[in-house]
N, C-alpha and C positions, 0 to 999 in steps of 0.2 A: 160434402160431395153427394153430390143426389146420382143415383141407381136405379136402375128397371134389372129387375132379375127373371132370364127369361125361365120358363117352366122345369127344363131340366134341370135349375140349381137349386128347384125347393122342394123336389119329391125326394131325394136322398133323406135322410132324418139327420143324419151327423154335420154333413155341410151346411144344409136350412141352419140350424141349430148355431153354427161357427155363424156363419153368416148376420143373420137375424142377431145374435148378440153386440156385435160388431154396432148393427144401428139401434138397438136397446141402448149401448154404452156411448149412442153421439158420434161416432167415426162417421158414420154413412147414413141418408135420408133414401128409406126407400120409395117409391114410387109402383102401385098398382093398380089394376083395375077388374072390373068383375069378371073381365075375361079371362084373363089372367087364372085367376083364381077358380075359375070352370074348368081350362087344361089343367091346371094344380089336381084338380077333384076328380076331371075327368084320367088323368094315367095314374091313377089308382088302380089294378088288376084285382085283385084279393079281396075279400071282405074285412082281414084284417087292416089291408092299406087303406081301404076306404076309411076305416075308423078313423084310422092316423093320419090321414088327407081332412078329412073333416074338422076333427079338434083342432090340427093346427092350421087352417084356415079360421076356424072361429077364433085361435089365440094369434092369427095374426091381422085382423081386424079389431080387434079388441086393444092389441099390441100399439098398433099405427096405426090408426081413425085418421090422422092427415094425409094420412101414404094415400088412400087410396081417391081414384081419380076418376070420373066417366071412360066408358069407353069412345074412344078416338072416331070419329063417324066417318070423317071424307078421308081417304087412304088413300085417293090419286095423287099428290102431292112425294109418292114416297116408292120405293124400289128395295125389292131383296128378290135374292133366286125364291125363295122359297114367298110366297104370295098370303100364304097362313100367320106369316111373322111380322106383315106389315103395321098392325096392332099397336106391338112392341113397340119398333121403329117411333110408329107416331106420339106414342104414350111419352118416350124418351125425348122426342125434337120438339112438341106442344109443349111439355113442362119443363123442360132448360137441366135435363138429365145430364152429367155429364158424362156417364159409362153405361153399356148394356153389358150385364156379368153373364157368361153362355160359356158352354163346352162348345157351342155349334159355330165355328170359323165359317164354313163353307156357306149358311145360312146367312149370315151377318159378316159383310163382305166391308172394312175397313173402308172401302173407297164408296162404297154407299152411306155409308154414317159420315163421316167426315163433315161433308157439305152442312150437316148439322151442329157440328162442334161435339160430338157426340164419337167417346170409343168403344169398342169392346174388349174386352180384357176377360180369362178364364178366371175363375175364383180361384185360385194358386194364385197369380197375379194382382188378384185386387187386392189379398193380405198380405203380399208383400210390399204391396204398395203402400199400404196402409201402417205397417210395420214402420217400411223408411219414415213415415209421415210422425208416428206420435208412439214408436216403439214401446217400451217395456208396458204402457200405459194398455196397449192394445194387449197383449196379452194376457194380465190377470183377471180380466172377464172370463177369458177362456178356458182358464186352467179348471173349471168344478165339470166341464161340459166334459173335455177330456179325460178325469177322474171317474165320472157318471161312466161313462163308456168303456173308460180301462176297466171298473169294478166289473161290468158285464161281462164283459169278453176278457178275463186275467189273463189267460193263454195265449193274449196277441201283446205286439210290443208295441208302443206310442207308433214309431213310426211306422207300423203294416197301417196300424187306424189311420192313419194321417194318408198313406198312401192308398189305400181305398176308397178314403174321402176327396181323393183327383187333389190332395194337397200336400203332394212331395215335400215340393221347396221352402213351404213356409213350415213344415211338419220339421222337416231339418233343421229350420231356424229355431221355431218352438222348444225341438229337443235340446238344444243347445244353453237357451239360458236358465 
């Protein structure tokens, strides 16, 4: 399953991290480009984010060398409210994407992707999707990343982490097995 992940799902470090493992371990082929990767660098605020926007830009080119793509030139061919996101869009319908992973519904409006064969799905949704696809198998990637984090923060419980990282449902499923 090929993916465009748009910028709000890889500045978080815990979801990146779920994510990106996901296509480290084969589930999902990501797809990028250096624009991408500029708003990645660019909503970095902090000098410490910036550190952490930088190395894992550099480990995620180093990561995926196929992922990434030119950037998309002629954008007339394509529609969203938001005119900044057209990029994505294209990056996703030129390379035969099959999902853009987003918090942002109102940005990326189902009945504009569609025509493309192309969904959006929140990252709650794509590990659960992913989960129905190749279950228990999708999960033991994940369990050192969750471990790494529990040790950090002992005082929080699997599922606050999970629910912070915008992944309730699949955090619920996780706790489970």
């Amino acid at each position: 399953m090929r993916v465009v992940f748009d910028t709000c799902v890889l500045v978080p470090s815990f979801l990146r991290e779920v994510l990106l493992t996901c296509a480290h371990a084969g589930f999902i082929e990501p797809l990028a480009t250096p624009r991408i990767l500029e708003e990645w660098r660019r909503a970095a605020k902090t000098p410490m984010q910036k550190l952490e926007a930088e190395t894992a830009i550099r480990q995620f080119v180093k990561g995926f060398p196929s992922a990434m793509r030119p950037d998309p030139v002629d954008l007339r061919p394509y529609w969203l409210p938001d005119q900044g996101d057209l990029h994505i869009l294209a990056l996703a319908a030129q390379h035969h994407a099959d999902v853009i992973v987003t918090h942002n519904k109102k940005d990326f409006p189902q009945e504009a992707l569609s025509p493309f064969g192309i969904s959006r799905v929140d990252p709650d949704t794509q590990l659960l999707q992913l989960y129905r696809r190749h279950g228990s198998t999708l999960i033991d990637p994940l369990r050192p990343i969750l471990a790494a984090v529990q040790a950090a923060h002992p005082q929080m419980r699997a599922l606050e982490l999970w629910r912070k990282a915008w992944l309730p449902q699949f955090g619920r499923k996780f706790d489970r097995l």
